[in-house]
C-alpha positions as CSV (number, residue, x, y, z in Angstrom):
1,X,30.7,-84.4,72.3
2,X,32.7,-81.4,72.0
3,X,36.1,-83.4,72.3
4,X,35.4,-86.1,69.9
5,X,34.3,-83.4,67.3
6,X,37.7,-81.6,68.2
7,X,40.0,-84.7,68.0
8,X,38.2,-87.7,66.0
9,X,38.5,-89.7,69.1
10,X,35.5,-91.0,71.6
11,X,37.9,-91.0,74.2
12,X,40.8,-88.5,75.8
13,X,42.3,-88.8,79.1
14,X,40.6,-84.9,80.5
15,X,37.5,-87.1,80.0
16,X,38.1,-90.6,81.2
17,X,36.4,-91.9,84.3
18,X,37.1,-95.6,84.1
19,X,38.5,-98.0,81.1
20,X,36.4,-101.0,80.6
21,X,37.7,-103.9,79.8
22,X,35.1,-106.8,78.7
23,X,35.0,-110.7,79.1
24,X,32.9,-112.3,76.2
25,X,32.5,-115.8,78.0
26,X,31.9,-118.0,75.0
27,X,35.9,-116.7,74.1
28,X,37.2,-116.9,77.3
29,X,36.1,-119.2,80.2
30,X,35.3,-117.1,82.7
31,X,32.8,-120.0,84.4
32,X,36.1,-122.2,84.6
33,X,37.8,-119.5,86.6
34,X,35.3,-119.0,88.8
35,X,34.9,-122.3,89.4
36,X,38.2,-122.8,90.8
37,X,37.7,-119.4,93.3
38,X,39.9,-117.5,92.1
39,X,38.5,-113.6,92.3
40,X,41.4,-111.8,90.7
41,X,42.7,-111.0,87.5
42,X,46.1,-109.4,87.0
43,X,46.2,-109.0,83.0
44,X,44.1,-108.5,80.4
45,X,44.2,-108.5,76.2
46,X,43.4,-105.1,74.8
47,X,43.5,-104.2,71.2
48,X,46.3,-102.2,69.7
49,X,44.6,-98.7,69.4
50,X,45.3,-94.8,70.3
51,X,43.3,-95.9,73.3
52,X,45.8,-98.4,74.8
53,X,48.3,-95.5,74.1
54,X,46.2,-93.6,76.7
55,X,45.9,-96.4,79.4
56,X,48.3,-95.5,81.9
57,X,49.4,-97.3,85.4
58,X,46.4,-96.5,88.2
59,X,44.1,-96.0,85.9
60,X,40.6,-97.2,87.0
61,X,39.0,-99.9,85.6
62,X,35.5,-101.7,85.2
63,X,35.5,-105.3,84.0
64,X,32.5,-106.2,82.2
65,X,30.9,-109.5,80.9
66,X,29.3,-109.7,77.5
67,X,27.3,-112.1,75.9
68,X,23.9,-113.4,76.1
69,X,23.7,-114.6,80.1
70,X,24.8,-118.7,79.5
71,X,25.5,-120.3,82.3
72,X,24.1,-117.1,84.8
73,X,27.3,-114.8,83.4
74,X,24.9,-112.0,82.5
75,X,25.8,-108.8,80.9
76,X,27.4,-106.0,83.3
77,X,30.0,-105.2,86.1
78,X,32.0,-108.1,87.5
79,X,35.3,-106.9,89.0
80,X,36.5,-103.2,89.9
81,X,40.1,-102.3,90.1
82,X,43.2,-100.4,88.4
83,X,45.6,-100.5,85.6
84,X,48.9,-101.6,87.1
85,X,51.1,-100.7,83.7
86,X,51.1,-99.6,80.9
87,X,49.9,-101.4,77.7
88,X,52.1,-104.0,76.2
89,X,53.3,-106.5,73.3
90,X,51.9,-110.0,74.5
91,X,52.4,-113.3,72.8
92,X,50.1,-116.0,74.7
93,X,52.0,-119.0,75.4
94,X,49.2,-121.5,76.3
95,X,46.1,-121.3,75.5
96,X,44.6,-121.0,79.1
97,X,41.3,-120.3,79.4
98,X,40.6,-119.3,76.2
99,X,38.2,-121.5,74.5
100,X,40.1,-122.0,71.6
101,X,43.9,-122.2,70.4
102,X,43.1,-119.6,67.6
103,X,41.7,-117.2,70.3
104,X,44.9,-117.7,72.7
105,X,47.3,-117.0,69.5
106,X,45.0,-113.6,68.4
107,X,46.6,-112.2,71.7
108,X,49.1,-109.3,70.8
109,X,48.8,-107.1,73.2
110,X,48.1,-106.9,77.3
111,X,47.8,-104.6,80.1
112,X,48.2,-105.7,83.8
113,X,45.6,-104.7,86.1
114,X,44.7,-105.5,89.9
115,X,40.9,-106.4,89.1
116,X,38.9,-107.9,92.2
117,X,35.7,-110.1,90.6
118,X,32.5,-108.3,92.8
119,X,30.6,-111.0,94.8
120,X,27.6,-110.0,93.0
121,X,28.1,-108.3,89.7
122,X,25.7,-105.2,88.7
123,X,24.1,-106.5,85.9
124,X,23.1,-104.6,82.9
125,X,19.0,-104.4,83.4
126,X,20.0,-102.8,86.8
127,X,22.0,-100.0,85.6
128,X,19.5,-99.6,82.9
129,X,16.5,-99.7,85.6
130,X,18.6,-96.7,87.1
131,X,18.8,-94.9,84.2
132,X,22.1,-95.7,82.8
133,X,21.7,-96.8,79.3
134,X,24.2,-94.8,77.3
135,X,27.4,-96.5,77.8
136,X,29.7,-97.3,74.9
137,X,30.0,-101.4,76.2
138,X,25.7,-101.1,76.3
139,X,25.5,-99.2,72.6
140,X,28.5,-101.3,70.7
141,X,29.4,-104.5,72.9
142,X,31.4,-105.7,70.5
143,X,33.9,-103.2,70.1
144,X,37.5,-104.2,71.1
145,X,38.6,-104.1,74.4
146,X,39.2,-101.6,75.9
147,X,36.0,-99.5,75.9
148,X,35.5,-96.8,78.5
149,X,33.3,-94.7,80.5
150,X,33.3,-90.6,81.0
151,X,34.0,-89.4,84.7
152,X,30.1,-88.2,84.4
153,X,29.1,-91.7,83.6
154,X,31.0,-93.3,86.1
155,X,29.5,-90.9,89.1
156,X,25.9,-91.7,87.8
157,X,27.5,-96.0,88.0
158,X,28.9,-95.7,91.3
159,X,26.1,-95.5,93.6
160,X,25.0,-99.2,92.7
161,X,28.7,-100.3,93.1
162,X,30.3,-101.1,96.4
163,X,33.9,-99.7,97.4
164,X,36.2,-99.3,94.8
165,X,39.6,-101.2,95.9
166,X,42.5,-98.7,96.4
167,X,45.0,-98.5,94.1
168,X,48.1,-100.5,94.0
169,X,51.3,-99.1,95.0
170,X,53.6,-98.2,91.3
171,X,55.8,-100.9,90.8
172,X,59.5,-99.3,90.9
173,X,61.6,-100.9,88.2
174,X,65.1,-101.7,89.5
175,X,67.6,-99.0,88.9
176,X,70.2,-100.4,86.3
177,X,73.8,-101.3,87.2
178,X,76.6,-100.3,86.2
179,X,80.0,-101.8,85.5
180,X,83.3,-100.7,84.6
């Protein structure tokens, strides 16, 4: 990895084919918010890092689901979509669907995404069975979020995903006012 040896850092933006942001279901219920249809997710808690510095709005994303399989939430792609901002300071003000208050209170910082949940996700022994074993969320899945794939990487992942949803438009902030 010619740019990690030339920066320190596993990811850079010449290089970036998707961020990947990861659902560990025995933290946060994801079984609860499928359960109630819902096949969206608009935000997502990222750790403060020189990565969320990079994440900027249209960025593509990957959601993944860790953890050992429970409840048939096995390891791999369940949602495609895009960064819709930039990274953020968060403060959680209910605990949600995190499984535990401590969890909902660790939340510091978010980024808002338009993520549509697949109807069947691409689960990790299938992108292993095509070859694809090398990803950062498949060497170290317990990293904090968010992890990432190279453009390369995500070529080699797309073939066994279906359309990737177009971007959403940039939301314009309202032009400030002023007043004599």
């Amino acid at each position: 990895m010619a740019a990690e040896a030339s920066t320190g850092r596993a990811v850079e933006r010449e290089r970036l084919g998707a961020w990947v942001l990861k659902c560990n279901p025995s933290l946060w219920d994801l079984r609860a918010l499928l359960d109630t249809g819902e096949r969206r997710l608009t935000s997502w808690a990222v750790h403060p890092s020189y990565r969320t510095r990079l994440v900027a709005p249209g960025d593509r994303v990957l959601f993944w689901v860790s953890g050992d399989g429970r409840d048939g939430l096995h390891r791999g792609v369940w949602g495609l979509g895009h960064t819709v901002s930039e990274v953020e300071p968060w403060v959680e003000s209910s605990q949600g669907l995190w499984r535990s208050a401590s969890d909902a209170a660790a939340v510091r910082v978010r980024v808002e995404i338009e993520v549509r949940l697949l109807d069947e996700p691409v689960e990790d022994a299938e992108l292993r069975a095509a070859g694809i074993g090398g990803l950062e969320v498949q060497r170290q899945p317990f990293m904090a979020n968010p992890s990432f794939v190279t453009r390369d990487q995500l070529e080699a992942i797309e073939p066994l995903l279906p359309e990737w949803p177009t971007a959403p438009a940039a939301q314009e902030r309202p032009t400030p006012t002023r007043t004599a």
